[in-house]
C-alpha positions in Angstrom: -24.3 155.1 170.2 -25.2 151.6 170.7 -28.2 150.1 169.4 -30.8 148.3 170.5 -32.0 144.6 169.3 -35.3 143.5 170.0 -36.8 140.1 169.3 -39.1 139.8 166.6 -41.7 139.2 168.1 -41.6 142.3 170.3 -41.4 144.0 167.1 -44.3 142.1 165.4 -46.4 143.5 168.3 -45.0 147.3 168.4 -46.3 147.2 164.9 -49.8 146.0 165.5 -50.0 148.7 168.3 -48.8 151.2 165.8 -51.2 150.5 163.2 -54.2 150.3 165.8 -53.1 153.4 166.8 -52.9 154.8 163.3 -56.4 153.5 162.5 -58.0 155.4 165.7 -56.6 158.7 165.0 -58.2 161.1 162.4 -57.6 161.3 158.6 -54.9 164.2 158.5 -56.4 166.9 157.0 -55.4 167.6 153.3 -55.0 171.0 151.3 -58.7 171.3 149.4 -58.3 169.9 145.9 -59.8 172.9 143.9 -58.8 171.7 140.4 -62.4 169.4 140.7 -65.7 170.0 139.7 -67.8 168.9 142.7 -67.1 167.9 146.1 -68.2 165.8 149.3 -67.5 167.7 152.7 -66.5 164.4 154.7 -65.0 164.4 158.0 -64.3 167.9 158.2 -62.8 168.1 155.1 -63.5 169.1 151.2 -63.1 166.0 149.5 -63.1 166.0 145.7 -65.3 163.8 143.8 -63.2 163.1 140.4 -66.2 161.5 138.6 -69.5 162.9 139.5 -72.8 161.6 137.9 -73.7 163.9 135.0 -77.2 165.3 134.5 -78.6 167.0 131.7 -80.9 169.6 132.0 -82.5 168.6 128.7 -83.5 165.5 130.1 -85.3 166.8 133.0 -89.3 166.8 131.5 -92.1 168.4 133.1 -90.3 170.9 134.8 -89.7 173.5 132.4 -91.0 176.5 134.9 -88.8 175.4 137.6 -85.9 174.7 135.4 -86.6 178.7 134.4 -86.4 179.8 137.6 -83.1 178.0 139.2 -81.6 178.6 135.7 -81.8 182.2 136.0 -81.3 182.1 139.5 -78.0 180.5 139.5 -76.8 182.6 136.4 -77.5 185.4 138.7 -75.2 184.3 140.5 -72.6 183.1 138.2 -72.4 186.8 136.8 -71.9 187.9 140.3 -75.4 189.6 140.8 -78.0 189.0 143.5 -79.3 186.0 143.9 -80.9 183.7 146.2 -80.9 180.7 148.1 -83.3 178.3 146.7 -85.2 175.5 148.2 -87.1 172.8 146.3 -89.3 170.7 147.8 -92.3 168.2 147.1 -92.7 164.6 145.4 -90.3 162.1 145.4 -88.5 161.1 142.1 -89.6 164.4 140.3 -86.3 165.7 139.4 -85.4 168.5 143.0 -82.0 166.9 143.0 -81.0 166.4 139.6 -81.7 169.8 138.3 -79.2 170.6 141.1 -76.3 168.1 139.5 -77.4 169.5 136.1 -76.5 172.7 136.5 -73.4 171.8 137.2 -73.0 170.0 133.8 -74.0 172.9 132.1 -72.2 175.7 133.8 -69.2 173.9 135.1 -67.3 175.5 132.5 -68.4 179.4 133.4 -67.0 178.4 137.4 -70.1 176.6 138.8 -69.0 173.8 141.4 -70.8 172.1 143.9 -70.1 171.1 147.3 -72.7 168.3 148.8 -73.3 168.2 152.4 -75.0 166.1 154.9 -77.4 167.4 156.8 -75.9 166.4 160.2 -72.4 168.4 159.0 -74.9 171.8 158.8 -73.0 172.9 161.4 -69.8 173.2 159.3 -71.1 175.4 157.2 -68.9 178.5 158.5 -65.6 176.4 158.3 -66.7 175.8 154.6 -67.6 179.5 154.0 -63.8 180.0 155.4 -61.8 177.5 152.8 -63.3 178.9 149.6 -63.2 182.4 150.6 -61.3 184.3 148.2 -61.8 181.5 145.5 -63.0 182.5 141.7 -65.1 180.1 141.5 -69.0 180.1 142.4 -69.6 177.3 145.1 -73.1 176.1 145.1 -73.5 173.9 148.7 -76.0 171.4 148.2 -78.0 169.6 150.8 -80.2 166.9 149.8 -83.6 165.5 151.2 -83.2 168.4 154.0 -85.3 167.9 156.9 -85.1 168.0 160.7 -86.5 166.0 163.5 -87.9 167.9 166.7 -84.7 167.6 168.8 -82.0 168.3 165.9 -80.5 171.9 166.8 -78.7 171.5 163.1 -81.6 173.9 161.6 -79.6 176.8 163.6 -76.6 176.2 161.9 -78.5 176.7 158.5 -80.5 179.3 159.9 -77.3 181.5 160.7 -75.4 180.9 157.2 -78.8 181.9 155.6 -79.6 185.0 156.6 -79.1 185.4 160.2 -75.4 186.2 160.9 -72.6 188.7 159.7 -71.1 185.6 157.4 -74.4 185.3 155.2 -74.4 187.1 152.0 -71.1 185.2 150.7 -70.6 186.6 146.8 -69.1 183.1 145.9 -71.2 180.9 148.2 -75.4 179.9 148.1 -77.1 177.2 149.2 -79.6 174.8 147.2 -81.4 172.7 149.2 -84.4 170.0 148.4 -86.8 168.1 150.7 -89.9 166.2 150.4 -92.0 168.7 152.7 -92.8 172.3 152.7 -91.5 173.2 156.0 -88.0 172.1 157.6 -89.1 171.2 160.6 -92.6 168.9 162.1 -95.1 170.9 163.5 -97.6 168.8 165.7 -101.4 169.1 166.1 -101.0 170.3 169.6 -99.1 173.0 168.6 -102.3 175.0 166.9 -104.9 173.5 169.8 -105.7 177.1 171.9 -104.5 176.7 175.1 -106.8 176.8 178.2 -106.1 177.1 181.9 -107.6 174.1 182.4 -105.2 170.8 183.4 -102.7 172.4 181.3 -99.0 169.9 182.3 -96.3 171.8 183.5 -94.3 171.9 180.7 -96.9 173.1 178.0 -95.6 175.7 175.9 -97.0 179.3 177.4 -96.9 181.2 173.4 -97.3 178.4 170.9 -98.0 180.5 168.1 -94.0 181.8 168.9 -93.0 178.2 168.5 -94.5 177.5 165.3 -92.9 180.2 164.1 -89.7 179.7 165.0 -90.5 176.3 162.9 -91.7 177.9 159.6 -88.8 180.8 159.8 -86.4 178.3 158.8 -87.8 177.9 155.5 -88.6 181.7 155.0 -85.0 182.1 155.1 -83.9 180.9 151.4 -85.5 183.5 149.1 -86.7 181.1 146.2 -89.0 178.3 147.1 -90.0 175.7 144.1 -92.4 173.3 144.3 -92.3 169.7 142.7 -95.5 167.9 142.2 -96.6 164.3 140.5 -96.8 163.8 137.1 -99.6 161.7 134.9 -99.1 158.3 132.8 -99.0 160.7 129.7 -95.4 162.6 131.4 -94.2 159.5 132.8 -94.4 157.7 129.0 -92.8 160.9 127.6 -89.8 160.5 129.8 -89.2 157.0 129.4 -89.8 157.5 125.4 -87.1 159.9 125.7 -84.3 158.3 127.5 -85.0 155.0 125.0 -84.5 157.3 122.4 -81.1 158.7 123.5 -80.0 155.0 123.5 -81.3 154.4 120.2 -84.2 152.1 120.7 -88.1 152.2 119.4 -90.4 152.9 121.3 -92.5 150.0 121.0 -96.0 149.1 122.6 -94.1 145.8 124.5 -92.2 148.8 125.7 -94.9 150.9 126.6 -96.8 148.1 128.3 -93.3 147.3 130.5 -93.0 150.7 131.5 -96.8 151.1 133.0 -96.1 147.7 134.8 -92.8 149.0 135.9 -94.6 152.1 137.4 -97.2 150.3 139.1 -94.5 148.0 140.7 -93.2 150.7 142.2 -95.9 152.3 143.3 -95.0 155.6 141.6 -95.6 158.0 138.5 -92.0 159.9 138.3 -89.0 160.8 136.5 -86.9 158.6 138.9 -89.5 155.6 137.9 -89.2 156.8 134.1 -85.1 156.9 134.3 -85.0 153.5 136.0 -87.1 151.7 133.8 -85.4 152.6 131.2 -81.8 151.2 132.2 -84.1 148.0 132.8 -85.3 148.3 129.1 -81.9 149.3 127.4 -79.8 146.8 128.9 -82.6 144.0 128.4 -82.4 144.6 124.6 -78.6 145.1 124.8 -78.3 141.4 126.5 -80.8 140.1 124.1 -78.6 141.4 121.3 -75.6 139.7 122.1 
């Protein structure tokens, strides 16, 4: 059969077409990697994340009832007992999300992973529920700083895998979830103003109270709520105290006095505040020390 010879340059350009092409299409989709600890679900797929961050539950000051409660919860469910899906919600910095990755430090060896997912992927949640299914393991799926704007039809999905459809009720599946306010989605003054017959605009909603519920139901669905609230100077000093410790250095009063000007440049009292200023410290000293 004879072949055909094209000019280089003919070639040179089938080649840039190709790899256009190559770079519009989807990533193929690959075989979970289950031999990981935690994972990213990415563009419809379960991606493995080979070196996660690790959190220590001893670390986390402040919180010792909450730290009781998802502690049980989740060995509850580790042991393959009833257990439930937990939300935590309130201040920023105050440790909702890493008692999440620090459970997975702690129990990683007893079969605890964890899957983290965006909030706009909600709606993948049954293809998820579909790839570990039949897996040994115990698959927490972790949302972080979970909340919804009035037009985001997202919250279904979640509502479904919750508690609403025949997939909810996994045995190797539950959802953690944290947010900075009580209820999922806004709720707006006009929504608890009575309505009259007077001037009322076309579109007003006829049963209000219905709406608003169908609001607040979203967070009624996870069965354990925990509630994070500010700490005080004397917390935040404990927790910086404590990570200089772990690193080996004094806690000094130039420290002390660097940490409460640290917190008041940021604006903030927390265990976020506390763990930054504390790489700030350490590595200081560490440079000085060279």
């Amino acid at each position: 059969m004879p072949t055909l010879d094209l000019p280089d340059n003919i070639l040179e350009s089938l080649s840039s077409v190709l790899l256009q092409l190559q770079q519009t299409l989807p990533e193929l989709r690959k075989a979970p990697d289950f031999t990981a600890a935690a994972y990213k679900w990415q563009d419809k797929q379960l991606k493995a994340i080979q070196q996660s961050k690790k959190m220590y539950l001893e670390d986390l000051k402040g919180i010792e009832r909450q730290k009781e409660k998802v502690i049980q919860n989740t060995l509850q469910f580790l042991k393959g007992f009833p257990a439930n899906d937990v939300l935590l919600t309130g201040s920023r910095g105050t440790g909702k999300s890493s008692i999440v990755r620090a459970l997975l430090t702690e129990y990683e060896s007893q079969g605890l992973r964890l899957i983290e997912i965006e909030r706009d992927d909600l709606s993948d949640l049954p293809e998820i529920q579909k790839l570990i299914a039949g897996r040994p393991e115990k698959f927490i799926v972790y949302c972080d700083d979970l909340a919804f704007n009035a037009e985001d039809e997202n919250y279904r999905s979640l509502k479904s895998v919750l508690d609403g459809s025949l997939q909810s009720g996994s045995s190797n599946f539950i959802i953690y979830a944290t947010s900075n306010r009580r209820h999922l989605l806004p709720e707006f003054m006009h929504e608890n103003t009575p309505v009259t017959k007077v001037d009322v605009p076309q579109y007003t909603e006829l049963h209000p109270q219905e709406a608003i519920e169908e609001k607040i139901s979203l967070s009624d669905r996870f069965g354990m709520w925990l509630s994070f609230y500010p700490m005080d100077q004397k917390l935040y000093l404990e927790i910086a105290e404590h990570y200089l410790a772990k690193a080996n250095l004094p806690w000094t009063e130039d420290a002390r006095t660097a940490a409460l000007r640290w917190s008041q440049g940021r604006g903030q009292r927390s265990g976020r505040a506390a763990y930054q200023f504390s790489k700030h410290w350490i590595g200081s000293q560490q440079l000085l020390n060279l």
